[in-house]
GULOVEX-765150 format. One record per residue: residue number from 1; x, y, z of N, C-alpha, C, O in turn; residue in one letter. Coordinates in steps of 0.2 Angstrom, whole numbers, plus 5000, padded with zeros to 4 digits. Layout:
! GULOVEX-765150
 resi   nx   ny   nz  cax  cay  caz   cx   cy   cz   ox   oy   oz resn
  NUM    X    Y    Z    X    Y    Z    X    Y    Z    X    Y    Z    A
...
! end
This chain:
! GULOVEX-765150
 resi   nx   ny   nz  cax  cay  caz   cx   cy   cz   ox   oy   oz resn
    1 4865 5010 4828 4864 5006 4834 4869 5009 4839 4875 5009 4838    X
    2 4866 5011 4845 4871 5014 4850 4874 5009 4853 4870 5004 4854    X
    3 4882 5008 4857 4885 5006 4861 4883 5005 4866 4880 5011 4868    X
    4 4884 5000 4872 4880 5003 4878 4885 5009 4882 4883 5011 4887    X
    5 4890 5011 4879 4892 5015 4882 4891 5024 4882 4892 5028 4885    X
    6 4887 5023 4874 4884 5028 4871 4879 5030 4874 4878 5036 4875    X
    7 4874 5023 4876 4867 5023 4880 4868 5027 4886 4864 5032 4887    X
    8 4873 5026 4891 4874 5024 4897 4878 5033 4897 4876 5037 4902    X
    9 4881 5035 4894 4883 5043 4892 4877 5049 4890 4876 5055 4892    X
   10 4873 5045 4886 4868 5050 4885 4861 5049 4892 4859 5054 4894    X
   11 4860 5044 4895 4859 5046 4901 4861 5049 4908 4858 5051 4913    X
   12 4868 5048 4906 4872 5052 4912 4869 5062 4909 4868 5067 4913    X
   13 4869 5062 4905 4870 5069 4902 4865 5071 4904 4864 5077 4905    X
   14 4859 5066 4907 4852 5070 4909 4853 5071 4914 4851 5077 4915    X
   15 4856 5068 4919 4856 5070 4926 4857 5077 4928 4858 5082 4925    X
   16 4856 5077 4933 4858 5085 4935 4863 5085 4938 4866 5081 4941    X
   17 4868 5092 4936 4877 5092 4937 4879 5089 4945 4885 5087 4946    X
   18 4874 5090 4950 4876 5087 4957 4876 5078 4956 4880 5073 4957    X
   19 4872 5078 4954 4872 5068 4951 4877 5065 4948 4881 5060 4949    X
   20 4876 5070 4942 4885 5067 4937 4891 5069 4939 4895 5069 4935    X
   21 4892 5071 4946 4897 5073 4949 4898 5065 4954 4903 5062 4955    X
   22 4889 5065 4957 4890 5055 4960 4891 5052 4958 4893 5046 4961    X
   23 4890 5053 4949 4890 5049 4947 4898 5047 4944 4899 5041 4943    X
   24 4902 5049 4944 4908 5050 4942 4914 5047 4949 4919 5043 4949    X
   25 4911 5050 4953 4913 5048 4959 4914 5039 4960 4919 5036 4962    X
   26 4908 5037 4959 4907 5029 4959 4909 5024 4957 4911 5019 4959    X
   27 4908 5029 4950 4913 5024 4943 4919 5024 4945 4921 5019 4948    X
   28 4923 5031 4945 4931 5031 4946 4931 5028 4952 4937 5025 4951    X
   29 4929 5026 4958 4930 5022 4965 4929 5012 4960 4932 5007 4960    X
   30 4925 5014 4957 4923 5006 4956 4930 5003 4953 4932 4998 4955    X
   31 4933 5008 4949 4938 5005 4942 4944 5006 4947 4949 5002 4945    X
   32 4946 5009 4954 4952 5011 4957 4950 5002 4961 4954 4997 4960    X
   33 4945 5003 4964 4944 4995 4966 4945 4989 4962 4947 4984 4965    X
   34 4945 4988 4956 4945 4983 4950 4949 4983 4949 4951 4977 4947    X
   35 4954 4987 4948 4962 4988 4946 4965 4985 4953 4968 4980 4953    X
   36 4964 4989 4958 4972 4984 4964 4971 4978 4962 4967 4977 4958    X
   37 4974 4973 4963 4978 4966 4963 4978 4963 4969 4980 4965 4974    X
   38 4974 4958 4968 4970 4956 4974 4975 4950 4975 4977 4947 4970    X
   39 4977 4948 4983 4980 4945 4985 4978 4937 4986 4974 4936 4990    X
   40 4981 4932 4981 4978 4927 4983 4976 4923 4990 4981 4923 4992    X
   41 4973 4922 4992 4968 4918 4998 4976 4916 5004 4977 4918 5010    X
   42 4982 4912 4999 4984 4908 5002 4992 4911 5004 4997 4909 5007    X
   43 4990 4917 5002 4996 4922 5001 4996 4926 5008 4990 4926 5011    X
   44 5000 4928 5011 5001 4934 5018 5005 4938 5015 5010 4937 5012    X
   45 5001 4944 5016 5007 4949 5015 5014 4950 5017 5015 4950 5023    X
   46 5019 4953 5014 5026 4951 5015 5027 4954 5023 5031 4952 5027    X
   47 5022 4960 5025 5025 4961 5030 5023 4956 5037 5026 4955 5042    X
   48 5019 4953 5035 5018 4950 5041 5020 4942 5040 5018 4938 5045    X
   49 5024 4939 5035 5030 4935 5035 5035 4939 5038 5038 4936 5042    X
   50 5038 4944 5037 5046 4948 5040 5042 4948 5048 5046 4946 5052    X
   51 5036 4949 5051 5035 4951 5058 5036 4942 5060 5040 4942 5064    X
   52 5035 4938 5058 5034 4930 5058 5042 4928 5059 5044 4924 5063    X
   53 5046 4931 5055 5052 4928 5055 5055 4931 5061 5058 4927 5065    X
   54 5054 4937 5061 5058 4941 5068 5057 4941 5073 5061 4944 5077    X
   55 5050 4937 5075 5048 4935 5080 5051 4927 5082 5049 4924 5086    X
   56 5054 4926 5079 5057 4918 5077 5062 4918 5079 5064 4915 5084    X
   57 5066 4922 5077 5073 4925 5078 5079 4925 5084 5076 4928 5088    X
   58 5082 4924 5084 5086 4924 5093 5086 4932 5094 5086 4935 5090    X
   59 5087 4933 5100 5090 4943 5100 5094 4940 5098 5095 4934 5097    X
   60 5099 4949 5096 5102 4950 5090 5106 4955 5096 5104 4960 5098    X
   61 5113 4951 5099 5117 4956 5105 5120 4962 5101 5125 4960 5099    X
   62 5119 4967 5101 5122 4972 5101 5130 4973 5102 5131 4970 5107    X
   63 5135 4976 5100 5142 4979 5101 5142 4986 5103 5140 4991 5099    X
   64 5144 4986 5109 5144 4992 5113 5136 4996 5115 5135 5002 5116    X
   65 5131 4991 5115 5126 4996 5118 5126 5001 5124 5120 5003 5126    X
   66 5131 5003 5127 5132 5009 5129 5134 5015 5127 5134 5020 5130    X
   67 5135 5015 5121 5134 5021 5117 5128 5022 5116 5125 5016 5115    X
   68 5124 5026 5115 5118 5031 5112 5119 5032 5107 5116 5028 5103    X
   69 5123 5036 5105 5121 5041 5101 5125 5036 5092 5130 5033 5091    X
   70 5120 5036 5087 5123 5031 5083 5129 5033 5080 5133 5028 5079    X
   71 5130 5039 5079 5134 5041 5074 5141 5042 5078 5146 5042 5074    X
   72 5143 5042 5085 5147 5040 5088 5149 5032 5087 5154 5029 5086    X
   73 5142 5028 5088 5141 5021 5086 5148 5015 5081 5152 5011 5082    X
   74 5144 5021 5076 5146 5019 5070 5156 5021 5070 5161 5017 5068    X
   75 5156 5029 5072 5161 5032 5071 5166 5025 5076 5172 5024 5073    X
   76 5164 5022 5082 5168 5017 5085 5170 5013 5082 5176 5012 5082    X
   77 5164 5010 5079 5166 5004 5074 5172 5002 5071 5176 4998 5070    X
   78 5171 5009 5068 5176 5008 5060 5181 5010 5065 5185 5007 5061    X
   79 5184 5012 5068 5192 5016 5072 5194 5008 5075 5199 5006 5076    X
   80 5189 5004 5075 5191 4996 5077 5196 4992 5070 5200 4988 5071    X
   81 5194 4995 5064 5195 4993 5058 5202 4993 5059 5206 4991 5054    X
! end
């Protein structure tokens, strides 16, 4: 007694090689789609809880926003230490 996956093998074998190439194609897209992990209903994705928070947020004042360049920024900083 064949498996149905024996069945469903020995019918792919008939196709013609441009077919069993669609055919391969559909399965492998079907099985990439059934593997992700589907996000429950009631869930938001993280980034758009952080865009939620930060839109929440007070501005965040900067120290010495007259400098540009960061690495000057940074270099200021620490010479305060």
């Amino acid at each position: 007694m064949n498996t149905p996956l024996e069945e469903a093998l020995a019918l792919a074998l008939k196709l013609a090689p441009k077919e069993r190439l669609q055919l391969i194609e559909q399965v492998a897209s079907s099985v990439e789609h059934d593997m992700e992990p589907a996000m429950p209903a009631n869930e938001q994705h993280w980034g758009q809880t952080l865009n939620q928070l930060l839109d929440e947020m007070e501005p965040i004042e900067l120290l010495y926003p007259e400098i540009e360049d960061p690495v000057e920024w940074v270099k200021h900083l620490r010479s305060e230490k």
